[in-house]
N, C-alpha and C positions, 0 to 999 in steps of 0.2 A: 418618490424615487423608484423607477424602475429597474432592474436587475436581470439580465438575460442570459441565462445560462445554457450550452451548447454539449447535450449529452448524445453521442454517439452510440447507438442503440442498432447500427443495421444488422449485426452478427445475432442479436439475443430478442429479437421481434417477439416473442410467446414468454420474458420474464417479466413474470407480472410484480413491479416497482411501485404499486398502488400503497404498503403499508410501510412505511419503510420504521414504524416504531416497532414492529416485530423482528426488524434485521435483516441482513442479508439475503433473499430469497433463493439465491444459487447463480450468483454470476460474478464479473470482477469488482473489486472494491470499488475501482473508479466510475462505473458506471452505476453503483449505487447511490456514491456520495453525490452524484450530479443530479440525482433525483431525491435526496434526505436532504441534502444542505437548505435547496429552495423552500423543500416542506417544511422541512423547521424556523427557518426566516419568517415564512409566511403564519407559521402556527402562533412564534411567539414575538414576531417584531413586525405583523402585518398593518399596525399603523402608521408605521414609520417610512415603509418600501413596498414595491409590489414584484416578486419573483417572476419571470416567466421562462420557461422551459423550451428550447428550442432541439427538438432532437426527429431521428429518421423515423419512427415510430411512435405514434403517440399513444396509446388503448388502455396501457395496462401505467400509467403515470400518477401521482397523488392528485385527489380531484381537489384539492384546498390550490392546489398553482396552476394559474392558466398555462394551456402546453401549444404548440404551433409545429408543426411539420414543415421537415425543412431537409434539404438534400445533402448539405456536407455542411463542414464549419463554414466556408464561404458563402453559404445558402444561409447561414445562421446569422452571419455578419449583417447581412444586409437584410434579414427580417428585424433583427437589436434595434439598426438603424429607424425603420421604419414603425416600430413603436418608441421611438423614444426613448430606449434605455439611455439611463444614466453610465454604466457598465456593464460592456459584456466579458464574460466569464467561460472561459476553454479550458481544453489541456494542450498544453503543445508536447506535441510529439519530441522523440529521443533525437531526432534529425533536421536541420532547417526545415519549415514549408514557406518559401517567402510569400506564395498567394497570399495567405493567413496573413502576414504583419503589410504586406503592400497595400491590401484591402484594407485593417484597419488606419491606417495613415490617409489612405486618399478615400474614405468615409468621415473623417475622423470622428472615428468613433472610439470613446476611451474605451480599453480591455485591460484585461486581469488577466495573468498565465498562470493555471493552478496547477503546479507542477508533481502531478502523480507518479509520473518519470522522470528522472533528472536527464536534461535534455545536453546533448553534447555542447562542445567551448563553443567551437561555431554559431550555433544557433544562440548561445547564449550573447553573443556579442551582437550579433542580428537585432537578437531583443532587448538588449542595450541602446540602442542605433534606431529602433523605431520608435518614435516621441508620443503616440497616440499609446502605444504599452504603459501603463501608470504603474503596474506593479505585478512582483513575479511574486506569487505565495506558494513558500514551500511545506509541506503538507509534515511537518518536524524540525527537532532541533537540529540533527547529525546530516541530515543535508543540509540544510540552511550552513551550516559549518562548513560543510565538503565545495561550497562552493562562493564562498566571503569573497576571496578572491578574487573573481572572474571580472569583468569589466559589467557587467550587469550589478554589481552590488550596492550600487542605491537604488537602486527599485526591487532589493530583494527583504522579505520579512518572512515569517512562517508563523500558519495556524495548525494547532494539531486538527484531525479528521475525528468528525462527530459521532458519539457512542451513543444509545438509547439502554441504559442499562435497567432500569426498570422493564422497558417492552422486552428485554431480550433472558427477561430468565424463563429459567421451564417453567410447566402446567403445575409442577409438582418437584420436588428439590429429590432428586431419587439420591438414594448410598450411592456412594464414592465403592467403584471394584478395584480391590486392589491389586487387579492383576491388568487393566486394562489400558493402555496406551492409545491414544487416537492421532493420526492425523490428519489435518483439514487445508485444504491447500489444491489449488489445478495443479495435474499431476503431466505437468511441464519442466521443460531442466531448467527454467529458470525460478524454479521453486522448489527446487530442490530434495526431489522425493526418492530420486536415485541415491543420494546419499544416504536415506534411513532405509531405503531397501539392503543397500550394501551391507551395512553394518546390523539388518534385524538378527542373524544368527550367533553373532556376538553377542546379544541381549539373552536371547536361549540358553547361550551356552552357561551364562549365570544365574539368569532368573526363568527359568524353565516353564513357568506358568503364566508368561507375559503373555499377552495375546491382542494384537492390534487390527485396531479398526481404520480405515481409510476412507475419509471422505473427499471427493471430489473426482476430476474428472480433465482429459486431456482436450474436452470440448466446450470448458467452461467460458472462454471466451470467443467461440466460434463453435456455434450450435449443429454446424454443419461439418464437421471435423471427421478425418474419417481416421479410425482408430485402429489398434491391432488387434489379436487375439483373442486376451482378453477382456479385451474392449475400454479398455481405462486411459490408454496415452496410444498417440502416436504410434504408426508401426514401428517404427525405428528405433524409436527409443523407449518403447515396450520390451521388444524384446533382447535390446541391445542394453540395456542398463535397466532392468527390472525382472523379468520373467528368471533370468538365470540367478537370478540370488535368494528368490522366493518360492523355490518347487521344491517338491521333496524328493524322497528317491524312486519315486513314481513318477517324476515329470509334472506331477499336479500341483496348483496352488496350496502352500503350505499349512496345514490345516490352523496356525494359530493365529493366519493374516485372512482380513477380511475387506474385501472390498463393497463398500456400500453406493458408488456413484456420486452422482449431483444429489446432493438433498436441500431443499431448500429450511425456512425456519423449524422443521419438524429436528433438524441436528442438533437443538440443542437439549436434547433430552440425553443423546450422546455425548456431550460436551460436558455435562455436570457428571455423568456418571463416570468417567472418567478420572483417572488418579494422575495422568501424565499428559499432556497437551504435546505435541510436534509444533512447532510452526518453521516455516522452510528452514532448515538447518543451513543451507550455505549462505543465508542471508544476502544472494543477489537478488537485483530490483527492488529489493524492500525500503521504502524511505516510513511508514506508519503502516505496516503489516496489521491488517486486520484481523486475518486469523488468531493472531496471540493476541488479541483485546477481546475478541470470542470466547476464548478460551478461558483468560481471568473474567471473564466478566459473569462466565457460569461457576465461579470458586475453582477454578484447574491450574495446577502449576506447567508451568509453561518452560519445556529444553527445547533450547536452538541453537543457534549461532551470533558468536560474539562479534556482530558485524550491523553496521549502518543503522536503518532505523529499528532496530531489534534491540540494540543500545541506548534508543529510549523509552521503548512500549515494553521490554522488560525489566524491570528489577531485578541485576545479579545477587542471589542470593536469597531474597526477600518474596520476589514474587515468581519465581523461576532460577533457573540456572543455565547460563551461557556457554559454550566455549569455542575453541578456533578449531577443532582438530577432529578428526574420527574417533579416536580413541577416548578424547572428550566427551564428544556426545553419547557413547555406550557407558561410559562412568556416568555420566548425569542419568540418564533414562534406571540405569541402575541403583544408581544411589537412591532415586525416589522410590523407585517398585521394592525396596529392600526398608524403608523406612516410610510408610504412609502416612504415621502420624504427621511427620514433616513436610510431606508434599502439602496435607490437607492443610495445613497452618498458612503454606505458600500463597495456596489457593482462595484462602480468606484475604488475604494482606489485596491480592490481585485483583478482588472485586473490587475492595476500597480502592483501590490506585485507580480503575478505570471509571469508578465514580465520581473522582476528583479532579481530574485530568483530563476527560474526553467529554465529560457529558455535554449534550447537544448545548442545552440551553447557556454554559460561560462560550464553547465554540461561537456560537451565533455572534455573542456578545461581542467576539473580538473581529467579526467578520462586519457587525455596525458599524464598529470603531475605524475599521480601515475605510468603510467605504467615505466615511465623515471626513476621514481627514485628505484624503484624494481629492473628495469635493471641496475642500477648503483649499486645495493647491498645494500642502502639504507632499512631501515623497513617504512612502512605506514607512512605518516607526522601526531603526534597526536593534536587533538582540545582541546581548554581550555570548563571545563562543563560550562554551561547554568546559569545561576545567580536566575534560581529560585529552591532553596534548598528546599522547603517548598512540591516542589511536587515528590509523589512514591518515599518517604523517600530519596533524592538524597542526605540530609546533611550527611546519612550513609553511603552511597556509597563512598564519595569525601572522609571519612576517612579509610575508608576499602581499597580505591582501597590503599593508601600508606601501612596497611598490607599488601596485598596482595605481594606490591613487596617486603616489606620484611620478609615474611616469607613464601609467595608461592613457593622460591625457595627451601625448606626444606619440606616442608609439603604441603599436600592440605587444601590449606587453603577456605573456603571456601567463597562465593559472598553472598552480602546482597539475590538478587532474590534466593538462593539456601535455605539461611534460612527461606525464606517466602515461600518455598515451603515444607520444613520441619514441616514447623508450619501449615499450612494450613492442609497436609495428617497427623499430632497430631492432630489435634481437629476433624478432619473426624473420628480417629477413638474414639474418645474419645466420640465423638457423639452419634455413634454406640454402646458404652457402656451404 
């Protein structure tokens, strides 16, 4: 069985994705997983399939999976084709691309949408509607929930995104600093960094000795990115929600904040020494944040935000501390810098969970299992939702998805997120009145 996978690599041509059991080497999670997932298929279930890699760059790729150069996903479509995959394997975008599903139908070539972004209703129904689409994999539980609903929901299933936890600890397990907060994350608003700059001197104003480290970079997914100041994000949103919450009364960067850039695997000798872990606090885009599995997977407890897939890659309580609010997250970040025996107990619990939970080799396993049963005719095997109804309105969803099946077939009927998106562009314009 062959397996073609379509990694989008033209922004990041010089990261080199050759080792992926050392981790992340400085770019976005999904264009990692699109070069580990193959190499671990291939490491540990290469009797069974043969991976190949279809992306804009090939050099710097695992040499265990043959790789092909290819110009877009439509260029990738029709190389699958031409070897033979059994499935090819994308991401689809946040927004219809109908070339994508028109091509795979008049190819028919079966595909997988491996949804690293939850992709609007629209498209979702699109991908509903295209028959050569065999199955939509969402990359966690709390999306896979956020969207039961939608008219796509027999071809929806979810695999969590695969961890190397052995290749990813340090050279050396250094001391836990008790004053040391890190965090990791492209320093984009959609990751949320603007929020813990806001609230860094609230952290001061009670724990005086905290002193944070900043890993990443406003060019993490676009190497060509042209940046502000001081050089970390965006001009705009440098110095429009960053620079002013972080200077001191000299106008300089505050001496207790420290910017370190893109680091690739050498961060985590930062990660274990560390007593506080950030992972984007406002918890958009996130469906299996990989940051916070960095994080616990070096022993670090982990504060972010009580939202989407952060509600399943952290442990409230246990492996970290969650919450919805500003004032929350400087009580968390606090609560641990004030009490480190506790953080470090979190940080223990955190490696077990990502040990349990992510490691490559049960992932793979479940990634056989789907492709088995697609080949037998079989749809997606579906999961029972999450038992907590109380979050991103889920008690609606679990009654809506049973309209949906019975009158999606009739109508478009439409997903609870479609009417919150309804509502939200109502009141935009009613604003504007």
């Amino acid at each position: 069985m062959r397996i073609g996978f379509y990694l989008a690599n033209r922004q990041i041509p010089d990261v080199d994705l050759r080792y992926p059991r050392l981790g992340n080497p400085g770019c976005g999670g999904t264009e990692f997983l699109f070069s580990a997932l193959p190499h671990y298929l291939a490491k540990l279930h290469g009797h069974a399939l043969c991976p190949i890699i279809f992306a804009n760059h090939v050099d710097f790729l695992p040499d265990n999976v043959s790789a092909i150069r290819v110009e877009d996903v439509c260029d990738g479509a029709y190389a699958a084709k031409e070897e033979g995959c059994s499935f090819f394997i994308y991401r689809p975008h946040r927004h219809v691309d109908s070339r994508i599903l028109d091509l795979i139908n008049e190819l028919q070539l079966p595909a997988i949408g491996w949804l690293h972004l939850t992709p609007t209703m629209p498209h979702l129904r699109r991908m509903a509607n295209t028959p050569y689409l065999k199955a939509i994999v969402c990359v966690e539980h709390e999306q896979y929930d956020l969207i039961q609903d939608s008219p796509a929901y027999e071809k929806l299933t979810y695999i969590v995104n695969g961890f190397d936890v052995d290749g990813f600890q340090p050279s050396s397990r250094p001391k836990k600093d008790p004053c040391l907060v890190a965090y990791l994350g492209a320093i984009v608003p959609q990751k949320g960094f603007h929020l813990l700059a806001k609230i860094w001197k609230k952290v001061l104003n009670r724990c005086p000795q905290a002193r944070l480290v900043v890993i990443g970079t406003g060019a993490l997914y676009d190497s060509g990115s042209r940046l502000g100041p001081w050089g970390i994000a965006s001009e705009i949103y440098e110095e429009k929600h960053i620079v002013p919450y972080l200077i001191d009364e000299k106008g300089d960067l505050h001496p207790s904040v420290c910017f370190m850039g893109k680091l690739g695997i050498e961060k985590k000798e930062i990660l274990s020494q560390a007593l506080v872990g950030i992972a984007n606090p406002t918890g958009q885009t996130e469906n299996c944040p990989g940051s916070a599995l960095e994080f616990q997977a070096c022993g670090t407890a982990v504060v972010s935000g009580a939202f989407y897939g952060l509600l399943d890659t952290v442990q409230q309580g246990k492996t970290g501390l969650l919450g919805r609010t500003e004032g929350a997250l400087v009580e968390n970040i606090c609560r641990l810098l004030e009490d480190p025996i506790q953080a470090q107990k979190m940080g223990e619990v955190g490696l077990k969970f990502v040990r349990e939970r992510y490691e490559f080799t049960k992932v793979a396993g479940e990634w056989i299992a789907l492709f088995e049963r697609l080949s037998s005719g079989e749809k997606p095997k579906g999961k029972p939702f999450k038992k907590n109804f109380h979050r991103h309105a889920k008690w609606l969803i679990v009654i809506n998805r049973q309209l949906q099946i019975w009158l999606g077939t009739f109508m478009n009927w439409p997903s609870v997120l479609e009417l919150k998106e309804v509502a939200v562009k109502g009141l935009c314009k009613w604003k504007k009145i």
